[in-house]
C-alpha positions as CSV (number, residue, x, y, z in Angstrom):
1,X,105.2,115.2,88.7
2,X,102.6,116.8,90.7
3,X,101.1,115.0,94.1
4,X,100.3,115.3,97.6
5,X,102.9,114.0,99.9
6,X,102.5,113.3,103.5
7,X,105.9,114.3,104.8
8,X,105.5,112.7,108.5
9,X,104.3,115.4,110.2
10,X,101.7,117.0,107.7
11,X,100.3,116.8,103.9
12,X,102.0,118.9,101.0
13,X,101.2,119.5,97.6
14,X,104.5,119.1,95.3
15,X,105.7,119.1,91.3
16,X,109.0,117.1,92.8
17,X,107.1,113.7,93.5
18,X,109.1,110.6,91.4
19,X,108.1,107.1,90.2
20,X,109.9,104.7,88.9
21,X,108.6,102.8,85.3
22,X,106.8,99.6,86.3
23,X,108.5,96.0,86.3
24,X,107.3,93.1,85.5
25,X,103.9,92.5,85.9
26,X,103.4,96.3,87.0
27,X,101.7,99.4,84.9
28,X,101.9,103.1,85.2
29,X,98.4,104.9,85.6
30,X,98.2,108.3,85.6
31,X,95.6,109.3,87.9
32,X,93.0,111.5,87.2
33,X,90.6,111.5,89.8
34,X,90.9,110.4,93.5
35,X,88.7,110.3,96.3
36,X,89.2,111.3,99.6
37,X,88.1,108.7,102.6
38,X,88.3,109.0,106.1
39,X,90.8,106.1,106.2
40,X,93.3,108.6,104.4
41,X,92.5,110.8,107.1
42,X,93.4,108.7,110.1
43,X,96.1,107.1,108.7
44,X,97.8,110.2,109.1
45,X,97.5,109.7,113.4
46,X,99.5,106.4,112.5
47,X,102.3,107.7,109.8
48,X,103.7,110.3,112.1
49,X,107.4,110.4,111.0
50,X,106.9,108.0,107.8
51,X,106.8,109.9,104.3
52,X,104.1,108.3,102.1
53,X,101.4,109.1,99.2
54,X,98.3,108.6,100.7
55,X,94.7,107.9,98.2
56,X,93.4,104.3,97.7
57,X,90.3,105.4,95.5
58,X,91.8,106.1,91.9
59,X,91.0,106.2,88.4
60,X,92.4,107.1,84.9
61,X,94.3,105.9,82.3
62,X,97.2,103.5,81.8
63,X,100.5,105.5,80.7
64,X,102.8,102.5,80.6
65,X,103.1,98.9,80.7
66,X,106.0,96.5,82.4
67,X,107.6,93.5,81.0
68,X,104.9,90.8,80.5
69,X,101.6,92.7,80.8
70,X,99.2,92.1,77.7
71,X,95.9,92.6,78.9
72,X,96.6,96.4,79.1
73,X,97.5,99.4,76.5
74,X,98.6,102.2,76.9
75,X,95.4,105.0,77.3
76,X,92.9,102.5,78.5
77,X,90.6,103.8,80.8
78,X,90.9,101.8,84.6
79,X,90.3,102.1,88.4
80,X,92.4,100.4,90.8
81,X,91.9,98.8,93.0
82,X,93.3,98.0,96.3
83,X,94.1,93.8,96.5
84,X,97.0,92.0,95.0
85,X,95.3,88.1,95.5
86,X,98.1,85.7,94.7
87,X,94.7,83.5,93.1
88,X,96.1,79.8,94.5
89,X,96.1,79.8,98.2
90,X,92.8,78.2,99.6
91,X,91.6,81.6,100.9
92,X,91.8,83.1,97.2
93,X,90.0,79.7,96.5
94,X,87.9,79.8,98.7
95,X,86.3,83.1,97.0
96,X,88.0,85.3,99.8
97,X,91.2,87.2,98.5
98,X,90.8,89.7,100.9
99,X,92.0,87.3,103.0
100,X,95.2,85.7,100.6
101,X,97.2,83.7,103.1
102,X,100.1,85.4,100.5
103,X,99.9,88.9,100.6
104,X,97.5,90.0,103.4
105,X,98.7,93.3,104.4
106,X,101.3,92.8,101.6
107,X,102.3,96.2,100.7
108,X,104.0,97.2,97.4
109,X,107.8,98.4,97.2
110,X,108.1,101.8,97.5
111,X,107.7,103.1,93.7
112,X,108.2,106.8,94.9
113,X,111.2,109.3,96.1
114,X,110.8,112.8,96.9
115,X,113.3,114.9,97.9
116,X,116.2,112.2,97.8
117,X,114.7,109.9,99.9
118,X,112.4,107.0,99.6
119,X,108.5,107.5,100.0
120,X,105.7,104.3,101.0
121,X,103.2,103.9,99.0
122,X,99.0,102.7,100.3
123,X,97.1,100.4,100.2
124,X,98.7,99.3,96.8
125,X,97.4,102.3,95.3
126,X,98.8,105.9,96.8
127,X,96.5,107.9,93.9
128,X,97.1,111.3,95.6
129,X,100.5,110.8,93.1
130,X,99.6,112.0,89.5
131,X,100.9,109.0,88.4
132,X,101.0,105.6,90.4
133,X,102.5,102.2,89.5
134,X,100.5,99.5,90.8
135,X,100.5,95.3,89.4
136,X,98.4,94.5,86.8
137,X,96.1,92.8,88.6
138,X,94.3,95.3,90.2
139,X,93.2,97.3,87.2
140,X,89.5,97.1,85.8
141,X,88.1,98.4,82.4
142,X,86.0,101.5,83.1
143,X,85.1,102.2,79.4
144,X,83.1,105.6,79.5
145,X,82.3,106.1,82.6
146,X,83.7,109.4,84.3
147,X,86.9,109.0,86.4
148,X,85.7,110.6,89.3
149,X,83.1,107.9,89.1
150,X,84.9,105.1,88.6
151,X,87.6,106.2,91.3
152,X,84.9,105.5,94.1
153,X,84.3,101.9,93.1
154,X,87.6,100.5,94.5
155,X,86.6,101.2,98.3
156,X,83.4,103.4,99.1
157,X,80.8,101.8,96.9
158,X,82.4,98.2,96.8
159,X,82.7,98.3,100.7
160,X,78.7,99.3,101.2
161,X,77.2,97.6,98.3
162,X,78.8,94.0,99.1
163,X,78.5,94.7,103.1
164,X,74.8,94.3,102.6
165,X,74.3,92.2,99.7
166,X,77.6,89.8,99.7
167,X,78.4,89.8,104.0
168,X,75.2,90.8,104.7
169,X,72.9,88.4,102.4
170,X,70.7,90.8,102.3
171,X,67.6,89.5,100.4
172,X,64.2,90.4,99.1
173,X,61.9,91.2,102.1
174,X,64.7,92.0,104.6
175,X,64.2,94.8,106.9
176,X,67.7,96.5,106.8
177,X,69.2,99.2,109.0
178,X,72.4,101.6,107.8
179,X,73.8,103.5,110.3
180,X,75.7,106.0,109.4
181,X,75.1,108.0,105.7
182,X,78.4,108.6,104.6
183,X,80.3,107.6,101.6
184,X,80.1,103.9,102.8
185,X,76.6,103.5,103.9
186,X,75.2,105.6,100.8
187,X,76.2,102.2,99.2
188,X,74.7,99.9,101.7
189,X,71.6,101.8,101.4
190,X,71.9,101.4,97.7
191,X,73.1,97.5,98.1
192,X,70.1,97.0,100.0
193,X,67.3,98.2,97.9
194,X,69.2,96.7,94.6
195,X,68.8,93.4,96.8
196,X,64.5,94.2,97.7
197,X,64.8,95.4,101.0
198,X,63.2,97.6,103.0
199,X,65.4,100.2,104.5
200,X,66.2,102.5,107.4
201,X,69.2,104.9,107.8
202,X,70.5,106.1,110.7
203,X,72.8,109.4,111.5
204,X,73.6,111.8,114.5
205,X,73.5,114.2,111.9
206,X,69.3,115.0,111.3
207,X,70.4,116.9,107.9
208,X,71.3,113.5,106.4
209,X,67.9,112.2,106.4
210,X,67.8,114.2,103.0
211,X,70.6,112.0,101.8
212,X,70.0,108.9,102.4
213,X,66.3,109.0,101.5
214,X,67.6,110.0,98.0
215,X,69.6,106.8,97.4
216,X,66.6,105.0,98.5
217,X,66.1,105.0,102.5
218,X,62.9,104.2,103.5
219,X,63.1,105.3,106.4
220,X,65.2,107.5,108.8
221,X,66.3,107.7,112.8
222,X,68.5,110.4,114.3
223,X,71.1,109.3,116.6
224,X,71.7,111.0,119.7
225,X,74.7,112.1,121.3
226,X,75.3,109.9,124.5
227,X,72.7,107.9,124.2
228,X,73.8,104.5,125.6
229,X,73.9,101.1,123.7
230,X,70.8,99.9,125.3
231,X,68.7,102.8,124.8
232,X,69.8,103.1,121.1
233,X,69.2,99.7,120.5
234,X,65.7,100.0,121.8
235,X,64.9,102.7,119.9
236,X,65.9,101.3,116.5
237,X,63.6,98.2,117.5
238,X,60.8,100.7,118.2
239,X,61.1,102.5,114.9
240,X,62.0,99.4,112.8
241,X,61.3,95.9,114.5
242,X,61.9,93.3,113.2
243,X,65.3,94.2,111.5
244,X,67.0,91.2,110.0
245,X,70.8,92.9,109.1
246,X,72.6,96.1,110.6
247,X,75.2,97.6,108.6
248,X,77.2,99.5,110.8
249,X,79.3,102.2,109.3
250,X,80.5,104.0,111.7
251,X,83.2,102.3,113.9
252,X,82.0,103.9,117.4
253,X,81.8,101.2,119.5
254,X,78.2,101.9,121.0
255,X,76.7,101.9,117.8
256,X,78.1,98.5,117.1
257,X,77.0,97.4,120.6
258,X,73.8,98.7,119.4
259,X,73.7,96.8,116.5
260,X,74.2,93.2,118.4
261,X,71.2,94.6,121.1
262,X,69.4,96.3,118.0
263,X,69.1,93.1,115.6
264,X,66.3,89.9,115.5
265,X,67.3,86.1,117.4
266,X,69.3,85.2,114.0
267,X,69.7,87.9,112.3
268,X,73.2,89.3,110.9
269,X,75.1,92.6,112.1
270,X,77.9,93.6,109.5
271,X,80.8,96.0,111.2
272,X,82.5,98.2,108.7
273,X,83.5,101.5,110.7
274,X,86.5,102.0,110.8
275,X,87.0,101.9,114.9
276,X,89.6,103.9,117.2
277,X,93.1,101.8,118.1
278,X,92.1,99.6,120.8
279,X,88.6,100.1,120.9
280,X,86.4,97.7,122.7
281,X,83.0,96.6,123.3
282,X,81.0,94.6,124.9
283,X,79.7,91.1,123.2
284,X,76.0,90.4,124.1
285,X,76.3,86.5,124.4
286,X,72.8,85.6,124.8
287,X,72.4,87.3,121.4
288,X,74.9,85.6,119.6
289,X,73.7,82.1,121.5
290,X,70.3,83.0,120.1
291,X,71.8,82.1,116.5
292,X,73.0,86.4,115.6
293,X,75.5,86.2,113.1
294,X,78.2,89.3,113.6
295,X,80.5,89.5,110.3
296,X,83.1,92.2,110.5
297,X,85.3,93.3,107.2
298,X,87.6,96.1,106.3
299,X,86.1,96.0,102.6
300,X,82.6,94.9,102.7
301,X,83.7,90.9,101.5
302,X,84.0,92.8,97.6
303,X,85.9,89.8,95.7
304,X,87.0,92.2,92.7
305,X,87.5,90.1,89.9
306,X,83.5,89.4,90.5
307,X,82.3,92.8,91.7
308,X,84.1,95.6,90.3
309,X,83.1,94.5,87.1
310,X,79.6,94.5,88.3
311,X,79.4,97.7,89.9
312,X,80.4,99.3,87.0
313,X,77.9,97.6,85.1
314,X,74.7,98.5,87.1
315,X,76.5,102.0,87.3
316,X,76.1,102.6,83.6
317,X,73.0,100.8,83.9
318,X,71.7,103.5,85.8
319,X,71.1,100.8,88.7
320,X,74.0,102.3,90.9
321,X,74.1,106.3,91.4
322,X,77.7,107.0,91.8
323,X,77.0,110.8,90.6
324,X,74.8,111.6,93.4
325,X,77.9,110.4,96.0
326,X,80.2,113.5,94.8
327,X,79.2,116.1,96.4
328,X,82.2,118.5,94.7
329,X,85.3,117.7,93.1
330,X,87.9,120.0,94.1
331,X,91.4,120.7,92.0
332,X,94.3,119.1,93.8
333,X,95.9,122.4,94.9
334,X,92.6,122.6,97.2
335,X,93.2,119.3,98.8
336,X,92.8,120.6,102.3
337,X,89.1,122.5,102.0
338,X,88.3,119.2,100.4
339,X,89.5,117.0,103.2
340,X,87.9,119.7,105.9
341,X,85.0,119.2,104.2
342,X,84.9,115.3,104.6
343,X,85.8,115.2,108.1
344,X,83.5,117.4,109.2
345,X,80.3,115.4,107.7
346,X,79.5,118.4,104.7
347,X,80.0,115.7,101.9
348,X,79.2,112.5,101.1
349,X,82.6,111.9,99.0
350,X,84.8,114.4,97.9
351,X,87.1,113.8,94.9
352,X,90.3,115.4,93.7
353,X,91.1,116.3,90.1
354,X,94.5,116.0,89.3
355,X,94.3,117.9,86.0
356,X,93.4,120.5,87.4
């Protein structure tokens, strides 16, 4: 089958890619749309030498079934998504699976070979593959809603919407601040409003004002270049005051020192920016002894089995725009304009057909 294969040192489009038929518990999707996000973009700094099939956004339609699986036919329209909760230890009880005490950072066998030797799959996903075998479990019923839609739900709009309204509590009144209007803080933006907030973006890039004011920013601050934490976090008081959550999206470690100088005496700063190895930063203690609640996640606290479903709901709705997020969908075979045009800030999400 077709894919794009990271071979260790770069990414390559081939019709060679192999997956095995699923096992128990386990289905076959063949993917037909996949997003691009930066995480499949730095992971490549960290696979250096390691073959694997990159995409953790993907959505399409089930082409087989494993030994045991009833809840899914084959030509059902899913998404996938990226946990694999065992649903009995007390984090999964708890209402946290991204946290299963079982299969944290559990990774799937490696359904793949390519070229006679073994390939890793991602994130329990790896839709850059035309088809993917993935458990059960972490399908959802998309009905008619596009695939390049419904590809987006698993991590860019899960991660923003419930960063502001399941981590951050966002509620009806609440002065909110996104910074950064990518594919993740689109979604706060949009979580936020949903939720009655008042709402103002934040971006180095002055061009993105237009962006986030059309998924419903109230409000808009450009960030500068060098500016330090104290400064930045002054001038979001200024412009805002008093801000009761910060949703920071961006991972650079003055903006999230910005966010704990920027925020209200008790008042919450979420931190879902992906951040450099090692980063650091410094922790304002008076703030946080002043009752500021900092809440950091790598997928916004989205319990799937509660929020997927509902995503997809106020998406068809017409609550959630999803269709404004693509910017372009690109055939596969132009994988790297597509992920050239992510990096460099030109899109808000780009998506990949495989069909084409």
């Amino acid at each position: 089958m077709r894919g794009i294969v990271w071979d260790g040192e770069k990414l390559v489009i081939t019709d060679t890619l192999e997956v095995r038929a699923p096992q128990e518990g386990e289905v076959k999707v063949q993917v037909l749309r996949t997003g691009i996000c930066h995480s499949d973009i730095n992971m490549m700094d960290i696979l250096i030498g390691r073959p694997t099939v990159l995409g953790h956004e993907g959505a399409g339609v089930v082409a087989e079934v494993g030994p045991g699986v009833t809840q899914w036919k084959v030509g059902d329209a899913v998404m996938i998504g990226t946990q694999t909760p065992c649903g009995e230890c007390r984090e999964c009880q708890r209402g946290t699976p991204a946290n299963c005490d079982i299969t944290w950072g559990y990774v799937s066998d490696n359904p793949f070979r390519w070229e006679g030797q073994d390939v890793a799959k991602f994130a329990n996903v790896s839709s850059f593959a035309g088809e993917t075998v993935v458990k059960a479990m972490q399908l959802y019923a998309t009905g008619d809603m596009p695939p390049e839609q419904a590809a987006l739900v698993g991590c860019a709009v899960s991660t923003g919407y419930c960063a502001s309204c399941v981590l951050g509590q966002v509620g009806e009144g609440d002065r909110v601040v996104v910074i950064g209007v990518g594919g993740i803080g689109v979604n706060a933006i949009q979580g936020a409003k949903l939720a009655g907030a008042t709402v103002m973006a934040v971006d180095m890039n002055p061009a993105k004002e237009d962006v986030a004011r059309s998924f419903g920013a109230d409000a808009f601050l450009v960030a500068q270049r060098g500016e330090d934490a104290a400064a930045f976090a002054a001038r979001m008081r200024e412009a805002f005051a008093p801000i009761d959550v910060i949703v920071e999206c961006c991972g650079a470690p003055t903006a999230v020192e910005a966010s704990m100088l920027g925020v209200k005496r008790g008042g919450r700063v979420v931190l879902i920016g992906m951040t450099a190895p090692g980063a650091t930063t410094p922790l304002p203690l008076d703030k946080v002894l002043s009752g500021c609640d900092i809440v950091a996640t790598m997928n916004g606290g989205a319990r799937p089995d509660r929020d997927y479903p509902e995503l997809i709901r106020l998406a068809q709705d017409g609550k959630l725009d999803i269709a404004g997020q693509i910017t372009r969908v690109w055939p596969l075979a132009q994988f790297e304009e597509a992920i050239e045009a992510l990096h460099s800030g030109k899109v808000t999400r780009a998506v990949l057909d495989h069909t084409l």
